[in-house]
C-alpha angles and dihedrals in degrees: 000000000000114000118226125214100002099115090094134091107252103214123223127249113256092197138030103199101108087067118109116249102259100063091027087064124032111088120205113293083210090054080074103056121103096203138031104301103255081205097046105123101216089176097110115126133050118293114267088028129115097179107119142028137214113229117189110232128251123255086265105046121092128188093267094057124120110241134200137232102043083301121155129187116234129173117239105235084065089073091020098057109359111047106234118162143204116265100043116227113255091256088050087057095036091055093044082048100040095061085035091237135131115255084248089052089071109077115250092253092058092052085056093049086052095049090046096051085048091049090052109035079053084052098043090038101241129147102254101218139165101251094047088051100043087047091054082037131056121166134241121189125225117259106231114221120287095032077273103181101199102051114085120214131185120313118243138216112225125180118239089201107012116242099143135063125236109255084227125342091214105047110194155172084015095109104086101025094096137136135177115247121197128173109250100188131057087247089057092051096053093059091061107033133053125183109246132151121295120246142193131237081271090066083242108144107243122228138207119236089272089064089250113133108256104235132207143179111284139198111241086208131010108284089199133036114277137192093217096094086058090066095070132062119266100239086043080081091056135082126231120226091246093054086055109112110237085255091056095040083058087048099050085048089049093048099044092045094057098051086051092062091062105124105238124264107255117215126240125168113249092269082062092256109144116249119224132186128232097290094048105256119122122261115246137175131210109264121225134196099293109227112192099048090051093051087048084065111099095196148049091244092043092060091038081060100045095054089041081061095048096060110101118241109239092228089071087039091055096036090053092042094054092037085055091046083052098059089032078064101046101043083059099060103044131051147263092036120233116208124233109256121215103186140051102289113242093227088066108103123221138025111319114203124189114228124213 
């Protein structure tokens, strides 16, 4: 994939002030501890590989602070849960440096979204670009405390038609479990820089005396946070359908499609008992791409079999479907009419848990 726009040196923030409180504030849980973190994941490039290192930051750094020496900060739970590693697929930089933000800008829960659609576009064979990824997904920013308009938080991944689940709706105890990763081999440092023209404050390339750009080492995404995403509006990130190439446009299809044939969740109370509604069919729920439990799989054929598992079976498709035509039927010929319910009825007592 061809990045666009990153021949250009991405300047660092001088002050962080703009930051909202939460990631302004909380130092490193690891900076505390006298001794190695026995809980420090160090797991964090390819396998085989020797490329990069973890340091651990200093009392005064933050995760918003610019570091030095091609470091970036990173919050663990991206290589600990989410699987995550060192160096970052060309569609993993050219989104961080599509929306202009730090990986540790993007909440946790967005780095996972973006895992799980590589995962599947790899299984589904589809060409994982910018433009498909930004039309499924849009952005929303984090409100920081107090409704402050001036302070800027993470940046969040939001689905325009939901295909995938949440990794977790409720996202804790990630805030202070970060570290700072940098290449340490030649090998590392190709994979995040690329030589491009240098430019001034203006944007305007810079040339030698022989009229030849002068060109320098530059950053294929930002390496520190940066205000520059919150300039610009939050949908001019996205694509519109009609801005989709005929090759996406089969991929999105491909992709929908293959979320719509997900056999349903059936209910069942929290002792396993199945839950019906008022008619006596049992309540069931549309199933999505479930993204923690394709982010658990530690290998390409564990997550092939588990979307393979995750296709519905025609025959459930076909039995829910008939039984549906059948109380369509028969509402229409009684009165009063009672409506088809498609979630778990309120009137229902006790925990309801969906199955499969």
């Amino acid at each position: 994939m061809a990045d666009e726009g990153v021949q250009r040196k991405i300047p660092a923030e001088k002050s962080i002030n703009w930051v909202a409180d939460d990631p302004r504030t909380t130092p490193s849980k690891f900076e505390f501890e006298e001794h190695f973190p026995e809980d420090l994941f160090t797991d964090i490039e390819v396998p085989g590989h020797a490329d990069w290192e973890v340091r651990i930051p200093g009392a005064k750094q933050r995760i918003c602070t610019t570091f030095k020496n091609g470091g970036f900060p990173m919050y663990q739970i991206a290589f600990e849960h989410m699987g995550l590693r060192l160096p970052f697929t060309d569609l993993e930089m050219a989104i961080f440096n599509h929306l202009e933000v730090c990986p540790s800008q993007l909440h946790p829960n967005s780095l996972a979204f973006i895992r799980a659609f590589e995962i599947v576009a790899a299984y589904l064979q589809l060409a994982p670009t910018v433009s498909l990824f930004f039309h499924i997904f849009g952005i929303q920013r984090s409100r920081p405390r107090g409704n402050v308009t001036d302070k800027c938080g993470w940046v969040s991944l939001k689905q325009h038609k939901k295909l995938f689940d949440i990794f977790e709706e409720s996202l804790r105890g990630f805030k202070d479990k970060w570290f700072v990763v940098r290449p340490i081999t030649t090998a590392g440092w190709k994979t995040i820089l690329v030589r491009g023209p240098k430019v001034d404050d203006e944007g305007r390339v810079q040339h030698r005396d022989d009229g030849e750009p002068i060109e320098v080492d530059c950053e294929r995404f930002p390496f520190c946070w940066t205000k520059k995403h919150y300039a610009r509006e939050a949908k001019s990130f996205t694509f519109r359908k009609g801005a989709l190439s005929k090759e996406e446009l089969a991929d999105l299809k491909a992709l929908e499609d293959f979320v719509e044939e997900f056999s349903p969740s059936l209910w069942t109370d929290r002792e396993g008992n199945p839950v019906y509604d008022e008619e006596g069919y049992q309540l069931s729920s549309k199933r999505f791409i479930n993204t923690k439990a394709l982010l658990r799989c530690s290998t390409r054929a564990e997550a092939e079999d588990l979307l393979r598992e995750m296709k519905n079976t025609q025959a459930t498709l076909r039995k829910l479907a008939a039984e549906k035509k059948k109380r369509a039927l028969g509402a229409s010929s009684s009165t009063p009419v009672i409506s088809e319910q498609t979630s778990p009825s309120p009137s229902i007592e006790g925990d309801l848990v969906p199955i499969g």
